[in-house]
SEGU-428329 format. One record per residue (C-alpha): y, x, z; residue in one letter. Coordinates in steps of 0.001 Angstrom, whole numbers, plus 500000, padded with zeros to 6 digits. Example, Ala and Ser with C-alpha at 12.3 -4.5 7.8 and 13.67 -1.06 7.14 Angstrom:
495500512300507800A 498940513670507140S 
REM end
This chain:
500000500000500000X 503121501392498631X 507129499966498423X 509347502027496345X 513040501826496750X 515242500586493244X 518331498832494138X 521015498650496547X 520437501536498126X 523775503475499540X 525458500120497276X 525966496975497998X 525190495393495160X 521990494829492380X 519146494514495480X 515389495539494103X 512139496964496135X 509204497300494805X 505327496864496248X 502009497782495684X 499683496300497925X 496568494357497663X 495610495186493946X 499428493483492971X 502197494540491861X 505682492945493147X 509143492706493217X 511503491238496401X 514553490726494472X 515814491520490874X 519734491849491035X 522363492799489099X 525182495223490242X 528478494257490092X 531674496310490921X 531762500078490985X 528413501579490407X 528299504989492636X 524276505824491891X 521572506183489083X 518980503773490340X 515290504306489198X 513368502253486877X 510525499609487620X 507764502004488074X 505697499401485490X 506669497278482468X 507999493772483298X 504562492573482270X 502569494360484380X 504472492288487313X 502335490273489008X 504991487571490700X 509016488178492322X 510198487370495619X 513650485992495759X 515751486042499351X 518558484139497267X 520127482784494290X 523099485134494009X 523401486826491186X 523457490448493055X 519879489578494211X 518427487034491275X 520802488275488521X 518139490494486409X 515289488089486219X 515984486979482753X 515855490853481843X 512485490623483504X 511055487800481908X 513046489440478006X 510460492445478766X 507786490274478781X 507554489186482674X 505464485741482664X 504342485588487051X 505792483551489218X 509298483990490895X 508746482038494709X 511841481078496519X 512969478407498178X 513679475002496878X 517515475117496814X 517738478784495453X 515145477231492671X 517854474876492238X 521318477053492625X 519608479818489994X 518606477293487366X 522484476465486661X 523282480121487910X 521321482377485561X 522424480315482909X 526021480832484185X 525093484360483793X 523681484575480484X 527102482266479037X 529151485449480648X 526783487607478890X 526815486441475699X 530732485522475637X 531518489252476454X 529118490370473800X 530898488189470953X 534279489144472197X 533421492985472237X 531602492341468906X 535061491070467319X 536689494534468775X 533885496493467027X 533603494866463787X 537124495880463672X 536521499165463986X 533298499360462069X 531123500441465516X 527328499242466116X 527552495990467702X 526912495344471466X 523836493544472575X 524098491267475604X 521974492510478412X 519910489143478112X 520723485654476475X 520607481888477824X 516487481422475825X 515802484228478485X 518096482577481161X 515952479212480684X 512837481192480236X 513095483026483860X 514417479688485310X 511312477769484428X 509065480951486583X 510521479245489492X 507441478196492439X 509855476369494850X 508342476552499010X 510086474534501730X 511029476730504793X 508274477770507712X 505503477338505216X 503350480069504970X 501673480321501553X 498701482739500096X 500144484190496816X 496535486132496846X 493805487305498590X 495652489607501378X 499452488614500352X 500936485673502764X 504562484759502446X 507142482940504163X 510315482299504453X 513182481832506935X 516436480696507132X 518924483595506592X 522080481254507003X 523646482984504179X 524110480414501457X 522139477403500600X 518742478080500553X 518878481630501341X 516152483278503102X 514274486238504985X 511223486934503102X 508267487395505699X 505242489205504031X 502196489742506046X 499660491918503788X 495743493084504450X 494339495320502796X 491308497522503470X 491002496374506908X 494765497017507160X 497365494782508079X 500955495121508147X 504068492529508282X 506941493525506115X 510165491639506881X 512986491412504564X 516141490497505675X 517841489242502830X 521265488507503144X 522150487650507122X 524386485261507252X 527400484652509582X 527059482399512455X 529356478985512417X 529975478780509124X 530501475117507793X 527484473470505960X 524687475495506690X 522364476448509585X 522915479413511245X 520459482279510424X 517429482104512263X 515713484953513948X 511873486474513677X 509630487712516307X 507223490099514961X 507482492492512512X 505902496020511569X 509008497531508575X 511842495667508107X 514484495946505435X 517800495309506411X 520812494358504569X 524390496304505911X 527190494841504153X 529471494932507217X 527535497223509278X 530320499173510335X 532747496082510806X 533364493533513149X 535001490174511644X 538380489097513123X 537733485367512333X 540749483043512829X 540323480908516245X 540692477990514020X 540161478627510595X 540904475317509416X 544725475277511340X 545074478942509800X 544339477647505723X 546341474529506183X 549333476923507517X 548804478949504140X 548422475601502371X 552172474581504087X 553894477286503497X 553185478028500025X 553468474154499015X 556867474323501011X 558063476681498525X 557016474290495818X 554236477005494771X 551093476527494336X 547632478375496085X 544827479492493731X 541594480706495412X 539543482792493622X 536156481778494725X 532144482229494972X 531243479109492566X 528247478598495124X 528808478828498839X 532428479829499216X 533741476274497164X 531683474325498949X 533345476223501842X 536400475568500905X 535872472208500153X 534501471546503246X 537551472679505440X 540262471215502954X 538316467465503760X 539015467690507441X 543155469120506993X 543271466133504593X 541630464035506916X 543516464938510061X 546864465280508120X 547625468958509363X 549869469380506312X 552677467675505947X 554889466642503535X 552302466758500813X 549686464217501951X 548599463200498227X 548176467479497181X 545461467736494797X 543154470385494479X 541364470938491374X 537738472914491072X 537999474647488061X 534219475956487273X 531617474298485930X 528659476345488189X 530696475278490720X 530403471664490258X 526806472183489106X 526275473974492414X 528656471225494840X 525635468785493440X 522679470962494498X 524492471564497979X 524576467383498595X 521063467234496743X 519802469904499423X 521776468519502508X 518606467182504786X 516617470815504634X 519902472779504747X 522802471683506198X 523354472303510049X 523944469462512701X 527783468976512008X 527893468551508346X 524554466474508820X 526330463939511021X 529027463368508455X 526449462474506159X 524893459995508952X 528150458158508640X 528215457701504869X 530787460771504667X 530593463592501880X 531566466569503987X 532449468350500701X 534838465323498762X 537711463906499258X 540484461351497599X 542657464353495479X 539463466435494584X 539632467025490770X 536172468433489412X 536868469984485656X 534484470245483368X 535749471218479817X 537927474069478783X 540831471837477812X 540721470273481477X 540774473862482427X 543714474665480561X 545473471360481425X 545316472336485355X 548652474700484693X 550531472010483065X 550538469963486622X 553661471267488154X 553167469791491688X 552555472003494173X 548250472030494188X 545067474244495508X 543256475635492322X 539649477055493798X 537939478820490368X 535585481373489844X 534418484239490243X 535448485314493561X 536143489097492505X 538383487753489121X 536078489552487497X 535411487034484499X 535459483152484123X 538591480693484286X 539874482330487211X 541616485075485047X 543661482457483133X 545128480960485818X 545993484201487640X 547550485074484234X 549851481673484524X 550175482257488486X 550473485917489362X 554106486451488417X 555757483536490208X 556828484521493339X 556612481224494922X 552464480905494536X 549961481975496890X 546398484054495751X 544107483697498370X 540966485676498849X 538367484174501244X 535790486572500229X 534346489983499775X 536207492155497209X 533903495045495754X 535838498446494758X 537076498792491395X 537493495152491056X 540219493226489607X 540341491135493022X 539994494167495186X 543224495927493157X 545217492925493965X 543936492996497807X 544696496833497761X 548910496282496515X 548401496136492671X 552148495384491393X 551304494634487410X 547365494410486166X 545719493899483039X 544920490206481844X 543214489812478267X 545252492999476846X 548374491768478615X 550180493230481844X 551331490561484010X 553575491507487167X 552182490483490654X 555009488827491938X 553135485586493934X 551882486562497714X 548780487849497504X 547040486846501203X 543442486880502723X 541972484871505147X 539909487365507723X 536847486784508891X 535415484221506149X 532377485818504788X 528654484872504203X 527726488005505856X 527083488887509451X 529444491418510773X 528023494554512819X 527345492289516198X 525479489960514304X 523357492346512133X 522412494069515702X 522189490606517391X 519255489973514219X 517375493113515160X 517199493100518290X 515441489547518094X 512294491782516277X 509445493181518402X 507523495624517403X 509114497254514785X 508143500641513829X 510517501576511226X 514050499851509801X 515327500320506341X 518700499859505596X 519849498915502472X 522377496882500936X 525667498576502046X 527811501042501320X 526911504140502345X 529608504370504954X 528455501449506384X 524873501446506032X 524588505046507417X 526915504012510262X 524672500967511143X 521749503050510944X 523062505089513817X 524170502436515852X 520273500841515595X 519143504341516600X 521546504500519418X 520924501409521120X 517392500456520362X 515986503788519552X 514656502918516383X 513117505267513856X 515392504563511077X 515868505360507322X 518461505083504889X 516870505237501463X 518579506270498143X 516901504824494770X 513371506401494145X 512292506772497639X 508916505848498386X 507269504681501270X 503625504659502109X 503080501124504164X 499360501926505265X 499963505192507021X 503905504877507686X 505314507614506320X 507838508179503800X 506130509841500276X 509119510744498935X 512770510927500031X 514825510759497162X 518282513003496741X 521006510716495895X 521836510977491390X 525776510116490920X 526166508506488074X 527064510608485023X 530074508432483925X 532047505821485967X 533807503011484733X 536932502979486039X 539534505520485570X 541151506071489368X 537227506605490634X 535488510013489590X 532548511605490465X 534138514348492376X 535017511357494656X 531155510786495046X 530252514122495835X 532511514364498177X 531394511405499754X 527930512565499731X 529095516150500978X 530339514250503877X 527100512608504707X 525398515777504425X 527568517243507301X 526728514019508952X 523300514336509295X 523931518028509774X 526035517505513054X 523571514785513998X 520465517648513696X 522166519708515597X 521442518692519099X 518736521119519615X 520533524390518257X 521850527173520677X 525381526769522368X 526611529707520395X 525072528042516767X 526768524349517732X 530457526704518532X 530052528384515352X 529572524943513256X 532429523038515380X 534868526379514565X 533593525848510750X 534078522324510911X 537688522778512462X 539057525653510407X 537186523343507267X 540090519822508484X 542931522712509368X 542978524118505503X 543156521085503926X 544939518634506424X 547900517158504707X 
REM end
């Protein structure tokens, strides 16, 4: 029994492990990465064919998003998830595979132009339906045999509807091990869904650490802290866009702008509408009602006991068509606009930053995670002009984030989650940045004195005798894809890690050895302080 290490290792973004156990081969997770890419990941040690089925945690695209690449290389098992991420993916990989093939005809134009080879799209929507139809949904706390050795089940991860920890409890040769994968750990309190749900046994578990190094400064009351945004910015007689998640963060949204409508909290503009702009979101707003008895927590349950939709509301505009779309910027009253994506990275949201950006009076708000070298995380970091479809557009409108609203658990929570384990006899952490997943690391050695690794992409682990194979050196990528991020910036990063774990090794050295380093280290931050 074997797992080898793909995705989302050091990154935070395109999750992928890989496991040989029980004559089968597997997959938990196929994801696409998004943002700045800092490392080469490996290939699928096998072709897509010689897959025997996927595990999916969850239907967002950083996890799911490569399973119509899967299923183009000739892929054909089954992908087992839960119902609702069943559900979300089947209008979601489709989503993706529009944004693929739109990009490919518009840099297609560009290079007919120019006479260059023209670009293939990394997979189309035949391959997005294809993948979709793989789908074995499994109701949660269900244990089922996939084959002889190989039990599964999942757990609720309170991340987004339908997301889960994947619980995998394999035999082999007299063997028996329980691999736990965390999946995306959600954030407790969040409107909608359950909070995630803890597990009591486990032998290796993989462990996302988004904010691993971060503790969330939520609002006190989130809801009193958007409808101040709301009044201010409709005060000025702006407007607020919200470049949103299509699934999770909407529904979010939607969820808290129902109750400052219903309790009147902003005043003045009683009648405001708010248009969803984003047709996965409205797709997805329909799964989340569709799913509301096996996923929604107590709260939003016991609106729905009273005949309320915790997610609508008198004002809510749903658009479906591009000319609705386009129509939303000819309503002049002041007006929430929620669109996707949530990084501005593609989709409507673009052309309504494009109309929105440069009046001073408007509001951007982000209520969500901004990767680096995104067009979202520029205009979080100060960006005074950006690019939008060739043209530069000045970024004149107040550009504001709400703290503390995100899917993920923060530091507390993550350690909260582990500590809930017994028995554990070795963590993997994955799914961070490798500030924050080597920082998180530490902190899990610190205070439960766990035996804990911090793969890059290639490592190997042997499951049956517990022992890492081989520990992969971390492979910059050759080229990056942004300008103001190079890969001298990576080495230094990963020169920096190196002295961590040097310092960290160090505890057993002589007196004189440890005042020789600290000197080095010193005279190293004196030379080039600034």
């Amino acid at each position: 029994m074997k797992m080898i290490f793909i995705g989302a290792n050091h990154e935070v973004t395109g999750s992928c492990t890989y496991i040989e156990a029980c004559g089968k081969k597997f997959l938990v997770d196929f994801g696409m990465e998004q943002g700045e890419d800092y490392f080469e990941n490996a290939q699928i040690p096998v072709a897509p064919s010689d897959i025997d089925f996927v595990l999916l945690t969850h239907a967002h695209i950083d996890h799911s998003g490569m399973l119509p690449l899967l299923y183009a290389g000739g892929f054909n098992g089954e992908i087992h998830s839960t119902k609702a991420t069943a559900n979300l993916c089947s209008v979601m990989l489709r989503d993706s595979a529009h944004i693929q093939e739109f990009e490919a005809e518009w840099k297609n134009r560009k290079a007919r132009r120019r006479g260059d080879e023209e670009y293939e799209p990394l997979y189309t929507m035949n391959e997005a339906i294809g993948a979709s139809e793989l789908f074995v949904p499994h109701p949660y706390e269900t244990p089922f045999e996939i084959s002889e050795g190989i039990t599964v089940f999942f757990r609720d991860a309170g991340h987004l509807l339908g997301s889960s920890s994947v619980i995998i409890d394999l035999t082999e040769n007299g063997i028996s091990r329980r691999i736990l994968f965390s999946g995306d750990i959600g954030n407790v309190n969040q409107p909608l869904i359950r909070d995630p749900q803890y597990i009591e046994n486990a032998d290796y578990v993989i462990m996302e650490s988004t904010y691993g190094n971060r503790i969330h400064n939520r609002p006190t009351d989130y809801v009193t802290a958007l409808a101040d945004v709301l009044q201010k910015t409709f005060d000025k007689g702006g407007s607020v866009i919200i470049p949103s998640f299509a699934v999770g963060r909407t529904q979010e949204m939607l969820y808290f702008i129902r109750q400052i409508k219903s309790d009147k909290l902003v005043k003045g503009h009683d009648d405001f509408p708010v248009y969803v702009d984003s047709p996965l979101a409205n797709e997805a707003t329909d799964i989340f009602i569709n799913n509301r008895e096996s996923c929604y927590d107590e709260e939003a349950l016991s609106f729905v006991r009273r005949g309320i939709n915790p997610i609508s509301f008198d004002g809510l505009i749903r658009t479906l068509s591009s000319d609705d779309s386009r129509a939303i910027n000819n309503d002049e009253r002041p007006k929430v606009i929620i669109s996707a994506s949530g990084m501005c990275e593609a989709g409507r949201i673009k052309h309504h930053l494009k109309h929105n950006l440069w009046k001073p009076e408007n509001t951007i708000l982000f209520v969500g995670y901004q990767a680096v070298n995104t067009l979202g995380r520029s205009l979080v970091d100060g960006a005074r002009k950006v690019k939008l479809f060739g043209e530069t557009v000045t970024v004149a409108a107040k550009i504001q984030q709400l703290p503390g609203v995100s899917g993920h658990a923060d530091s507390d929570g993550l350690m909260k989650w582990a500590k809930s384990i017994s028995g554990v006899r070795k963590f993997f952490i994955n799914h961070g940045d490798s500030t924050s997943s080597e920082f998180f690391a530490q902190k899990l050695r610190d205070e439960l004195g766990a035996d804990v690794y911090v793969p890059y992409s290639s490592s190997e682990f042997d499951i049956t005798n517990g022992i890492v194979t081989v520990d992969a050196e971390p492979r910059p990528v050759a080229k990056k894809s942004h300008a103001n991020e190079n890969l001298n910036y990576s080495n230094l990063i990963m020169a920096s890690e190196r002295l961590s774990r040097l310092i960290q090794d160090s505890s057993g050295r002589t007196n004189a050895d440890m005042r020789q380093l600290a000197d080095a280290i010193n005279r190293l931050c004196d030379n080039w302080k600034l």
